[in-house]
C-alpha positions in Angstrom: 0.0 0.0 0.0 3.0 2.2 0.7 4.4 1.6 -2.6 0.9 2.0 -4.1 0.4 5.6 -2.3 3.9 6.7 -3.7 3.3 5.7 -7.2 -0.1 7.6 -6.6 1.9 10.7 -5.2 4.0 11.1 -8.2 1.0 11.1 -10.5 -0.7 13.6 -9.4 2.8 15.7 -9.7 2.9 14.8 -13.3 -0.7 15.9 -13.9 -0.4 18.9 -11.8 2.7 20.0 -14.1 0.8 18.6 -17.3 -2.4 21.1 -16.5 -1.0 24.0 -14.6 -0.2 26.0 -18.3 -4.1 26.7 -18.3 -4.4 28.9 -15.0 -0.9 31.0 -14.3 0.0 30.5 -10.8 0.8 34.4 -10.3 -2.9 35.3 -9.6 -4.3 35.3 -6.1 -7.0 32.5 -5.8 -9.1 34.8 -3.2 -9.8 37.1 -5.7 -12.2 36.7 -8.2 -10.1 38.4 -10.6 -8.4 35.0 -10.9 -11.9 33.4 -11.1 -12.7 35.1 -14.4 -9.5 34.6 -15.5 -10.0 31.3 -15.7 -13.7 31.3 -16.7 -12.2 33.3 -19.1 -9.6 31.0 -20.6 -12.0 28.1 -20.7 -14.8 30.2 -22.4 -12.6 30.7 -25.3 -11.9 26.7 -25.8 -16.2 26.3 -26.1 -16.5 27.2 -29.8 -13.8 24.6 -30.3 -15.0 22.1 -28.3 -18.8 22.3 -29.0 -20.4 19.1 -27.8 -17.4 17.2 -26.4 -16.5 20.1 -23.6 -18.7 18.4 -21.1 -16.3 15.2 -21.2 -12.7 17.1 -21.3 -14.4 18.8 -18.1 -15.3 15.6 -16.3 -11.8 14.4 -17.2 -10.1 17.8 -15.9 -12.1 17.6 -12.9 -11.3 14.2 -11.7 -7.9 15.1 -12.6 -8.1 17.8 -10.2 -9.8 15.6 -7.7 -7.0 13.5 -8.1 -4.3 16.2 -6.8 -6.3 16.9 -4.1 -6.5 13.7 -2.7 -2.6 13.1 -2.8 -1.0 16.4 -2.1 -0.1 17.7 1.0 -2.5 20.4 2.4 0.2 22.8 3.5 1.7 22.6 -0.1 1.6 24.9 -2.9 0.5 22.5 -5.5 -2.4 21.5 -3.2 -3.5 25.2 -3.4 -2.9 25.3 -6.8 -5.3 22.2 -7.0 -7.8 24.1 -5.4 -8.0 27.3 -7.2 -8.5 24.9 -10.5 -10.6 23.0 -9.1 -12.7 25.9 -8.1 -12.6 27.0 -12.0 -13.7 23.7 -13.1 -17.0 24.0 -11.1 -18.0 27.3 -11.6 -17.9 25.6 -15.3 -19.7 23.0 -14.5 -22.4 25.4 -13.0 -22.5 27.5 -15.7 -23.2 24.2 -18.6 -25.9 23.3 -15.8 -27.4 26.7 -15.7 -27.6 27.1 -19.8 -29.2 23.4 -19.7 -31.3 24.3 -17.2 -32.6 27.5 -19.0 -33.1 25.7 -22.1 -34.7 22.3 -21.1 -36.9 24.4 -18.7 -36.4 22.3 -15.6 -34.5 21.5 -12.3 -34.9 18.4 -11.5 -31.4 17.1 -9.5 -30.1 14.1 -11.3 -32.0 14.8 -14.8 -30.7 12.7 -17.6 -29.2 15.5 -19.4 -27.4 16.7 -16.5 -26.7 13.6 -14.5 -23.0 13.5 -15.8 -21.9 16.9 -14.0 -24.4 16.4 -10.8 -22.6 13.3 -10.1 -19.5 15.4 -10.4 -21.0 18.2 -7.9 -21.7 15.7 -5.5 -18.0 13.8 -5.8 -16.7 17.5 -5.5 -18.3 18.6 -2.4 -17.2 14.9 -1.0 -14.0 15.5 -1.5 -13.6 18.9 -0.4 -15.0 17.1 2.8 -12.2 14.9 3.5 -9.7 17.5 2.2 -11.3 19.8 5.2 -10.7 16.8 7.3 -7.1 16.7 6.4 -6.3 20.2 6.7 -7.7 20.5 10.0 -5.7 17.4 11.3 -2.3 19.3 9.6 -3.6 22.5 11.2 -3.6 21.3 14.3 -0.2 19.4 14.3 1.6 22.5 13.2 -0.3 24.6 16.3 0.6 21.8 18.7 4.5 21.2 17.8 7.1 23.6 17.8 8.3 25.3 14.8 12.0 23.1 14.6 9.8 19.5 14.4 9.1 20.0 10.4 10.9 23.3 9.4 14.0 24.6 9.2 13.4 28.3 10.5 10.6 30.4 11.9 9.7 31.9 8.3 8.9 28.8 6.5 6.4 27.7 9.2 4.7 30.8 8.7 4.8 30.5 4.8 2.8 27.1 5.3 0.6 27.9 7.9 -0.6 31.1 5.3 -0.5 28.9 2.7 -2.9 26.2 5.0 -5.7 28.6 5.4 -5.6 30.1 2.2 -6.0 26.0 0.8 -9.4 26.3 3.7 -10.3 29.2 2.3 -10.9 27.4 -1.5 -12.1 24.5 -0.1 -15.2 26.2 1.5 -15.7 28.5 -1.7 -15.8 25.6 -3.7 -18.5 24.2 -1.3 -20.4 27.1 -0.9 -20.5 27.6 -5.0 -21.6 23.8 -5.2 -24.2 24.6 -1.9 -25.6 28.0 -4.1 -25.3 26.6 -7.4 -26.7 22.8 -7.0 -28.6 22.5 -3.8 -31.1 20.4 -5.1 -28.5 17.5 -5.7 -26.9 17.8 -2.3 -30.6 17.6 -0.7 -31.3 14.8 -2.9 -27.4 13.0 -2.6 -27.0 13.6 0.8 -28.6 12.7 4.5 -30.6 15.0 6.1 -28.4 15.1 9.0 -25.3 16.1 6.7 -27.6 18.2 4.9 -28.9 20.2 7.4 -24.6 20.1 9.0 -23.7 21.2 6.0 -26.5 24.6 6.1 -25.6 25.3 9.4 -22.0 25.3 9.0 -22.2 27.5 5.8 -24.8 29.8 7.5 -22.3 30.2 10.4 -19.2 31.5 8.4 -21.4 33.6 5.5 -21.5 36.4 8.4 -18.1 37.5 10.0 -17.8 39.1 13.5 -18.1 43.0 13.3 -16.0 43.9 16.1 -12.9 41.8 14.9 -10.3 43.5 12.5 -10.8 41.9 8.7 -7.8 39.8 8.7 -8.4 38.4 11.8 -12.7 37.9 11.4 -11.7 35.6 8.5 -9.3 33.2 10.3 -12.0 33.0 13.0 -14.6 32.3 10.1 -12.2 29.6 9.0 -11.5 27.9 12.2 -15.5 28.0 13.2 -16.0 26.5 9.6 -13.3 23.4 10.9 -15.0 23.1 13.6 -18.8 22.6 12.5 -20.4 19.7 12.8 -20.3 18.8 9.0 -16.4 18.8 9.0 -15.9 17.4 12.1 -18.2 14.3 11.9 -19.3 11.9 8.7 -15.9 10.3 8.2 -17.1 6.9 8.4 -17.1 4.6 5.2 -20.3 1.8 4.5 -19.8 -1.0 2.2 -22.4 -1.6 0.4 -23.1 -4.4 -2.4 -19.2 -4.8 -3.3 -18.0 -0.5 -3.4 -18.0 1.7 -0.7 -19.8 4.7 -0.2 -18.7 8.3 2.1 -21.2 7.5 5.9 -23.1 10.9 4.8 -24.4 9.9 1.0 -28.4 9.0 1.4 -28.7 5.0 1.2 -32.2 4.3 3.2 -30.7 5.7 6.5 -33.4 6.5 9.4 -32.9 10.3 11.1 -35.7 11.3 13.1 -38.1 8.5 12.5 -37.4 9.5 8.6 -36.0 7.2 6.4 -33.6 8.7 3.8 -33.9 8.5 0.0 -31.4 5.8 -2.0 -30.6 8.7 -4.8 -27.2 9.0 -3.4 -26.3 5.6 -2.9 -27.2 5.2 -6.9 -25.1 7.9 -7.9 -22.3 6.6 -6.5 -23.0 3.6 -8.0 -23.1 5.2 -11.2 -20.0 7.1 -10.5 -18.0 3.3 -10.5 -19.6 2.3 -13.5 -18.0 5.5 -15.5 -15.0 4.4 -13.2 -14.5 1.1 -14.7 -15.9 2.1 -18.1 -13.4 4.9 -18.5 -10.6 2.5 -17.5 -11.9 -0.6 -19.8 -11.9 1.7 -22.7 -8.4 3.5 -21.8 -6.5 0.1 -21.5 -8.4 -0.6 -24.9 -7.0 2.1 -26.8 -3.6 1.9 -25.0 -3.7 -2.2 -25.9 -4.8 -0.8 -29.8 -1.5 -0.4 -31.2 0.3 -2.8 -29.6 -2.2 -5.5 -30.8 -2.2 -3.7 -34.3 1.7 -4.2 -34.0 1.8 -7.9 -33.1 -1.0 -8.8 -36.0 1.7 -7.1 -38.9 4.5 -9.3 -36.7 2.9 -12.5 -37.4 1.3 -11.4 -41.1 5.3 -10.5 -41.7 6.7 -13.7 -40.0 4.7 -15.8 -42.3 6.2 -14.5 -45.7 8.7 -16.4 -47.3 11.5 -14.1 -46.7 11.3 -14.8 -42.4 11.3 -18.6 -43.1 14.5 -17.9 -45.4 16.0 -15.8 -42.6 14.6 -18.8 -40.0 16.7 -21.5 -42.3 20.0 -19.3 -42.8 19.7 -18.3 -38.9 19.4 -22.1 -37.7 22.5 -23.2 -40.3 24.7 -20.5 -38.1 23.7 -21.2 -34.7 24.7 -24.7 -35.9 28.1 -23.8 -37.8 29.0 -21.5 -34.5 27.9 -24.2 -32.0 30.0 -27.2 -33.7 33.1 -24.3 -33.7 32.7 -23.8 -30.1 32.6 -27.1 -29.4 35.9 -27.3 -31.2 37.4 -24.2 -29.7 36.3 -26.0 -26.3 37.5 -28.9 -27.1 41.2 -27.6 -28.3 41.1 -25.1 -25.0 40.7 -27.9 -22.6 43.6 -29.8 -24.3 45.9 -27.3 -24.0 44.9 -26.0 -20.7 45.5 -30.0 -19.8 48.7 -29.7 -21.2 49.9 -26.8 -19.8 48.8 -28.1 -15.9 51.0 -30.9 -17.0 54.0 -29.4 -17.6 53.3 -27.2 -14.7 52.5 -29.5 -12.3 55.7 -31.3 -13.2 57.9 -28.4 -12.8 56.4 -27.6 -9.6 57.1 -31.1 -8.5 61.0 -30.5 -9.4 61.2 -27.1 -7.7 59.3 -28.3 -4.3 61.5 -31.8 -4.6 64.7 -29.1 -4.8 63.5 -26.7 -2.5 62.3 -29.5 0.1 66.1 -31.7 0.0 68.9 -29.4 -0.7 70.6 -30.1 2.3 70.6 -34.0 1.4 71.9 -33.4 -2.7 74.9 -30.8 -2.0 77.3 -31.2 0.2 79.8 -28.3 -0.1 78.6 -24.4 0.0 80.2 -21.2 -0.7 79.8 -17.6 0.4 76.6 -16.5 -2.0 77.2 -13.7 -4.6 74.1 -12.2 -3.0 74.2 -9.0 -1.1 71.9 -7.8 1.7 70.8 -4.0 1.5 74.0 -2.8 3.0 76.3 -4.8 0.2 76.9 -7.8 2.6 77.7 -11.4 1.5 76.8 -13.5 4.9 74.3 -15.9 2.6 75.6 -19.4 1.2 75.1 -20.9 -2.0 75.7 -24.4 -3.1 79.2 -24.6 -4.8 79.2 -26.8 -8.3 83.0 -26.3 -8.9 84.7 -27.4 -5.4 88.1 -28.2 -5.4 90.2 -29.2 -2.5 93.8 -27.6 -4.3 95.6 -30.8 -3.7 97.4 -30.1 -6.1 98.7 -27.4 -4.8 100.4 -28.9 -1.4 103.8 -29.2 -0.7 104.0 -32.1 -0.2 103.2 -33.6 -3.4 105.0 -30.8 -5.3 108.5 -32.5 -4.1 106.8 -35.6 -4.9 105.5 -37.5 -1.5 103.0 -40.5 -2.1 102.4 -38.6 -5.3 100.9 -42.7 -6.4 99.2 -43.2 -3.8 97.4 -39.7 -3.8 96.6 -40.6 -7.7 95.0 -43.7 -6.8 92.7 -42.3 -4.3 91.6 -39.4 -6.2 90.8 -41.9 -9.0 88.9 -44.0 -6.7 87.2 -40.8 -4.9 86.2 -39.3 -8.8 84.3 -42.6 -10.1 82.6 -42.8 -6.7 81.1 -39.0 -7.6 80.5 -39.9 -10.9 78.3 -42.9 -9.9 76.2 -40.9 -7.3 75.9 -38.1 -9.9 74.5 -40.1 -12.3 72.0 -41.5 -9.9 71.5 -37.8 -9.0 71.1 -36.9 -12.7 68.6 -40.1 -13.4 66.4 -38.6 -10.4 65.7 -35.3 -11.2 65.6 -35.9 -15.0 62.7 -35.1 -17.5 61.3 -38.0 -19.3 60.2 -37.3 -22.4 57.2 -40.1 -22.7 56.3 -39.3 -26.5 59.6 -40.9 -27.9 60.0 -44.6 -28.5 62.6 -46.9 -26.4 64.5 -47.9 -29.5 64.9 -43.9 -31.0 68.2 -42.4 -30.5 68.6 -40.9 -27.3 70.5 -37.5 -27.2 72.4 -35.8 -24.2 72.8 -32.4 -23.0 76.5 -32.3 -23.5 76.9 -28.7 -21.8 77.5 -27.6 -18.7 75.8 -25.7 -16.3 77.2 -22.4 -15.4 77.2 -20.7 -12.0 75.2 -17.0 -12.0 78.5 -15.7 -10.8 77.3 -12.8 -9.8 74.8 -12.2 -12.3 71.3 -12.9 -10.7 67.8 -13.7 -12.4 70.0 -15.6 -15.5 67.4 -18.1 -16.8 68.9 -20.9 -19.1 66.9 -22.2 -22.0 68.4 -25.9 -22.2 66.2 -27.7 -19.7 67.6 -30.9 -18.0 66.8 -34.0 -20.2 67.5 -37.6 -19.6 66.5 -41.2 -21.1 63.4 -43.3 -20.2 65.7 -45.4 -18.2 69.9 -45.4 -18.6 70.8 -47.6 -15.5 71.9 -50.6 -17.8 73.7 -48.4 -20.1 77.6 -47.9 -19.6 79.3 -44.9 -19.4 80.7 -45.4 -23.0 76.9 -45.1 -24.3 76.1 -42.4 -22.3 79.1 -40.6 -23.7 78.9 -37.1 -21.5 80.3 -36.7 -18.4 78.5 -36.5 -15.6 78.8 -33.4 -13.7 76.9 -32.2 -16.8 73.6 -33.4 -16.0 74.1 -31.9 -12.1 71.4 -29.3 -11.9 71.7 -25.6 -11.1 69.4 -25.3 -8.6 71.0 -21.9 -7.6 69.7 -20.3 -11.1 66.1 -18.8 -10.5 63.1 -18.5 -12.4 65.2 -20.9 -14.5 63.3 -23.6 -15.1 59.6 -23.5 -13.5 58.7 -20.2 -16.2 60.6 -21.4 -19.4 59.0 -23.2 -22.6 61.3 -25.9 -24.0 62.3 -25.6 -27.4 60.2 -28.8 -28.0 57.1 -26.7 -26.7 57.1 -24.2 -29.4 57.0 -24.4 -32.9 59.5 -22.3 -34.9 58.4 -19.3 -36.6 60.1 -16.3 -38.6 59.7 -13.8 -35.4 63.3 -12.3 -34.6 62.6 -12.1 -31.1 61.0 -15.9 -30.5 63.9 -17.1 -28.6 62.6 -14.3 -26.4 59.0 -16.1 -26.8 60.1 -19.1 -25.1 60.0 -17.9 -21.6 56.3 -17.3 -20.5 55.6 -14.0 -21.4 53.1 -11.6 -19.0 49.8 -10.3 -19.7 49.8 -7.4 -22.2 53.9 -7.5 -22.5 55.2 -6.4 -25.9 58.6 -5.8 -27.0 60.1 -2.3 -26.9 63.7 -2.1 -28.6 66.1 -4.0 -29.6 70.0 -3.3 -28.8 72.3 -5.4 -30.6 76.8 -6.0 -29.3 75.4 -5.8 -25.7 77.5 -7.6 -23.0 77.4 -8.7 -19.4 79.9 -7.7 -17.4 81.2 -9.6 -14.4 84.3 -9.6 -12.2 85.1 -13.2 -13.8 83.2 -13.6 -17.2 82.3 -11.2 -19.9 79.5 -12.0 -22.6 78.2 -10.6 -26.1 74.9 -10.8 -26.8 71.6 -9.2 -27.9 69.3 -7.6 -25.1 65.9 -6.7 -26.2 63.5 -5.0 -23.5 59.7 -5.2 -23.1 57.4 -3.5 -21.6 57.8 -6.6 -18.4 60.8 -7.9 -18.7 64.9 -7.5 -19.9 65.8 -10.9 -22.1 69.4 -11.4 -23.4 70.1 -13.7 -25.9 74.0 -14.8 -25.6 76.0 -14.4 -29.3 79.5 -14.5 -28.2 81.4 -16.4 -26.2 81.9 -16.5 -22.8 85.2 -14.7 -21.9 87.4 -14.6 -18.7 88.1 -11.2 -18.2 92.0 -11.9 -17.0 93.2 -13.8 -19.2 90.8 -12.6 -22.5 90.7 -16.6 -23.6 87.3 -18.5 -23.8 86.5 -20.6 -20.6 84.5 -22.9 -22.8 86.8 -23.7 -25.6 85.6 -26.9 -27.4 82.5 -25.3 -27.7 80.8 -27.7 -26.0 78.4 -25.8 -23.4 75.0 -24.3 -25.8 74.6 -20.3 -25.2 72.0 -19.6 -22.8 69.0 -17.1 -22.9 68.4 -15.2 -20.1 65.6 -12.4 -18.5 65.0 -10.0 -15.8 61.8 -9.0 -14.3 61.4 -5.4 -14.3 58.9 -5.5 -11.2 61.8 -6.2 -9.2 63.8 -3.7 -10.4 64.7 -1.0 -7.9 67.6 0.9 -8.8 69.1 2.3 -12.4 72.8 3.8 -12.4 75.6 5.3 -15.2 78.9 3.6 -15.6 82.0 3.9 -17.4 83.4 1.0 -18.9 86.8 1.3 -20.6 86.8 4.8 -19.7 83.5 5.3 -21.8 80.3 6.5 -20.4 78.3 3.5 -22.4 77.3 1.0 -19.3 74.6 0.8 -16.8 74.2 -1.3 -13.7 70.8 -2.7 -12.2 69.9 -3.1 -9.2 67.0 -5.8 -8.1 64.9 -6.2 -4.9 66.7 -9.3 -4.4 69.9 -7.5 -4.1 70.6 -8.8 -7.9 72.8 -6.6 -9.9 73.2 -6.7 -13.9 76.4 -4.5 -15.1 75.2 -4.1 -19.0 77.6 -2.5 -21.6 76.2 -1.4 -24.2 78.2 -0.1 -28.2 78.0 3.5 -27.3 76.5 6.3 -25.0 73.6 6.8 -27.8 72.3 3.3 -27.2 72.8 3.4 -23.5 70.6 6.3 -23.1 67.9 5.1 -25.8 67.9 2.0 -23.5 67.6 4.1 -20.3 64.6 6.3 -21.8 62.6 3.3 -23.2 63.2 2.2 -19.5 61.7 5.2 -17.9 59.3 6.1 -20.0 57.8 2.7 -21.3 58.2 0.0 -18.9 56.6 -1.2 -15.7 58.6 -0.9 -13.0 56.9 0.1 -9.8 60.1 -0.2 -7.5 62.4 2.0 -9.4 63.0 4.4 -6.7 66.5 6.2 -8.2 66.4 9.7 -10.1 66.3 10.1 -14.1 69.6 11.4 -14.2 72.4 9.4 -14.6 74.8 12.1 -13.9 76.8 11.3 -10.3 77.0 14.9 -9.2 73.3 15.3 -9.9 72.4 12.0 -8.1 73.9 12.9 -5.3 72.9 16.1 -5.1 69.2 15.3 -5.2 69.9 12.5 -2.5 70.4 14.6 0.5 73.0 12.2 1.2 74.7 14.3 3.6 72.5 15.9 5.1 71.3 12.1 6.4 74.6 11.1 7.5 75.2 14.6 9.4 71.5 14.2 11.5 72.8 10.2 12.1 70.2 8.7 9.8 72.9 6.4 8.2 76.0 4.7 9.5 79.2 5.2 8.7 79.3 2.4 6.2 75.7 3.3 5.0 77.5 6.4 4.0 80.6 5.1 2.5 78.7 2.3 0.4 76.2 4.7 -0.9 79.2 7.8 -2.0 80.7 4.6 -4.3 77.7 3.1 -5.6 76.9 7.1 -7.0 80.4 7.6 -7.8 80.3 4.6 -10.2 81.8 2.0 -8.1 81.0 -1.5 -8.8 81.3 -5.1 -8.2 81.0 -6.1 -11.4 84.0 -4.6 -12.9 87.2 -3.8 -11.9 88.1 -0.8 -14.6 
């Protein structure tokens, strides 16, 4: 019902706006100026209308009756309402009058002016329970302080005027209907409410002579709330299936008198316009639509629809059978890919669970902690014991015997590598027992300083090489042994048996798992790595994610300028950095040329890169800024020492003993150009 009453209230503000343009809402409603303005306005619409203006004022009218039932009293709309409403009857009268004149009669209820005495009557019942309202507002507005409803003193008043003024109409338009139509209201009404409704009229028509004007009419006003006729019939009867107002004559008994049943049929007759109006409205509203959906199914029984029909179920069919396809193909890849994942994971939880069991012999890590300190180990793949170099067997001291037992102590190794190597390794079930099998003859290379290296050549091993000798094996074994120091090596990598070759320049890039929305940026060709130990030529080409460097040249020990893999024998690796990690960028000099840049990672990684002049270096640095994703990055632009260091309020840091000592020192040779990867 709440709903129902707020669907109801916004209705009435749309008809309100819709039928407001016919009276202008700068007039004064008291007056009767306003009256014959509106008299006025309708008047001119008669020629026009000629017979039909008795039904658009019936329909304006019970618009009108509509507002007034929904609006609040205090409102301006509501008085609004009123002042039309007032117009509409004094219409009414008039068509009644002219009738009247020319029929020669005055009988209530006759059949040709039925229509707008039913209308009188509905009128002064409303008004009736509109009074009713406005005196229950009226009196909460006297009884609670000003603050309950309104925000100052000034708008309180502004409604209370506006209150009485909507009283004010509401008794005019009863007394018009009392003056004009008294024969209907005698007929329609009790006697009791009859004779209320003279006597309350009667009272107000003569104002108190010894009150001022202003003062004689709010008395008039308040006396008229609180007659007998306002104040009482507010009951409801239901009678055969509609109600009907408690003071509308249905056979009631007043003073051993029994009323007449005129008003009880006039309501009645009132409901059957009612539902007629409505029957025929949702008739002509229904028109079109049904008019619409008759040409819908003349049109869908042409032969052009049942073409369409034919063609449209051949699609649906050719799309469904494809996405069955596409569902199909999606599921076996996304199979696939959980394979090799879960498989991968396996290897790097089996690593990460037993290191302590499969190495045996550590070394200081190449790592650094924030403040450039080694304390972490890292397993060490190239231990030797330098027995060669004792004294001892230099002047020649159980030089045999030493021989024999490192003989003896090498083919042990080699048997528990192997094993090692036959653990770890990845069977490859699509190939056949009796097909050739092939080795990874190379070598596994220590980072060496140079963190987030990720080889391409995967660890790859026979279905089952236990019987075989090590003749037919022919490698060595410390070349299976796995890296496991080399991250993001192995779990995010495609083998080159995983992709299929192409003609794209950068698809040895392609083979590591690529991100989300990553794209290649530039590519910078006779790049090298620079270490303390190794130096290597490659290509380096940076994405929007990621820095990947594919190795060209060979891997070069930076003392003695030969090759450290000199048969060739180890395959060039392909390597990447994530740029998310990435946390510092800063200008070097290599061979007294300003055409290298060191990284720095949130691991404590660094990546010395040298690159063929100070043109591609600074290319490589602006891509970097500019076009990447690297939310860590936290040094300046420049690459400039002074200017780094004069933006870093360095000193200022060390002087108010923010940093230590060594803080200090570390940070004045990492800006200076100081580095561990080169010793220039």
């Amino acid at each position: 019902m709440l709903s129902m009453r707020h669907n109801n209230l916004a209705l009435t503000l749309d008809i309100s706006s819709s039928i407001q343009f016919i009276f202008p809402d700068n007039l004064d409603s008291a007056k009767a100026a306003s009256q014959l303005h509106g008299l006025s306005l309708v008047r001119s619409t008669e020629p026009r209308l000629g017979q039909s203006q008795g039904i658009l004022l019936l329909s304006l009218v019970r618009l009108s009756l509509i507002l007034l039932a929904y609006l609040e009293p205090s409102s301006v709309r509501f008085l609004q309402a009123c002042s039309r409403l007032r117009c509409f009857l004094h219409w009414s009268l008039e068509i009644i009058r002219e009738s009247v004149a020319l029929g020669g009669y005055n009988v209530a209820f006759h059949e040709l002016t039925a229509p707008l005495d039913r209308m009188v009557l509905v009128i002064v019942l409303h008004c009736h329970r509109a009074l009713s309202r406005c005196s229950v507002v009226l009196a909460e507005l006297e009884s609670s302080p000003w603050d309950k409803y309104f925000s100052d003193l000034e708008s309180r008043q502004k409604s209370h005027r506006r209150l009485f003024r909507a009283i004010l109409e509401l008794r005019e338009i009863v007394l018009a209907a009392y003056r004009g139509r008294n024969e209907v209201l005698r007929t329609a009404l009790t006697p009791q409410a009859h004779s209320a409704l003279s006597r309350g009229l009667e009272e107000v028509s003569s104002p108190q002579k010894e009150s001022p004007k202003s003062m004689s009419k709010e008395v008039n006003l308040r006396s008229f709330l609180e007659s007998d006729w306002v104040s009482n019939f507010l009951d409801v009867d239901t009678l055969e299936g509609f109600e009907i107002p408690e003071q509308v004559a249905n056979g009631q008994m007043h003073d051993k008198k029994k009323a007449s049943t005129r008003g009880k049929e006039a309501m009645s007759e009132l409901i059957s316009e009612s539902k007629a109006i409505v029957k025929e409205y949702s008739a002509l509203l229904n028109e079109p639509f049904g008019a619409f959906c008759e040409s819908q199914r003349k049109w869908a029984e042409t032969d052009a629809v049942r073409d369409r029909e034919y063609e449209g179920d051949l699609l649906v069919k050719r799309l469904s059978s494809k996405h069955r396809t596409d569902a199909s193909e999606s599921n076996r890849s996304v199979v696939a890919q959980f394979a090799l994942a879960s498989q991968r994971m396996a290897t790097i939880q089996r690593l990460m669970n037993d290191p302590w069991d499969l190495l045996k012999r550590w070394e200081v890590s190449t790592h650094t902690d924030l403040l450039y300190r080694r304390i972490l180990l890292s397993p060490n793949y190239c231990f030797t014991n330098h027995a060669n170099a004792s004294y001892e067997l230099a002047l020649g001291k159980d030089r045999e015997a030493y021989q024999k037992e490192e003989i003896s102590r090498q083919e042990r190794e080699k048997e528990k590598e192997i094993e090692l190597a036959l653990r770890v390794a990845v069977v490859p079930y699509e190939e056949s027992v009796e097909e050739e099998v092939e080795e990874d003859d190379g070598e596994r290379e220590s980072s060496d300083g140079f963190f987030g290296w990720v080889e391409m050549e995967g660890v790859e091993a026979t279905l089952d090489r236990s019987h075989l000798s090590e003749d037919e094996v022919g490698v060595e074994v410390k070349d299976d042994t796995i890296d496991e120091t080399a991250e993001e090596s192995d779990w995010d990598e495609i083998d080159a048996a995983e992709t299929e070759s192409t003609s794209d320049p950068f698809a040895w890039a392609r083979k590591f798992l690529w991100s989300q929305g990553e794209h290649p940026l530039q590519n910078f060709e006779n790049v090298a790595i620079v270490s303390v130990q190794t130096f290597i030529e490659g290509v380096v080409l940076l994405t929007t994610h990621s820095i990947y460097f594919h190795q060209t040249g060979d891997v070069i020990d930076v003392m003695t300028k030969e090759k450290i893999d000199a048969e060739g024998k180890k395959p060039k690796q392909n390597r990447r950095w994530k740029l998310n990690q990435m946390t510092d960028v800063h200008g070097r000099r290599y061979m007294m040329k300003a055409q290298g840049l060191e990284l720095f990672f949130s691991d404590m990684q660094g990546l010395f890169l040298k690159f063929n002049g100070v043109k591609d270096r600074d290319l490589f640095h602006s891509k970097l800024r500019s076009n990447c994703k690297v939310p860590l990055l936290r040094s300046f632009k420049s690459l400039n020492p002074r200017t780094v260091f004069k933006k870093s309020m360095l000193t200022d840091l060390w002087i108010n003993r923010r940093i230590s000592n060594f803080q200090y020192i570390m940070a004045l040779n990492l800006m200076a150009g100081r580095t561990f990867n080169d010793i220039w």
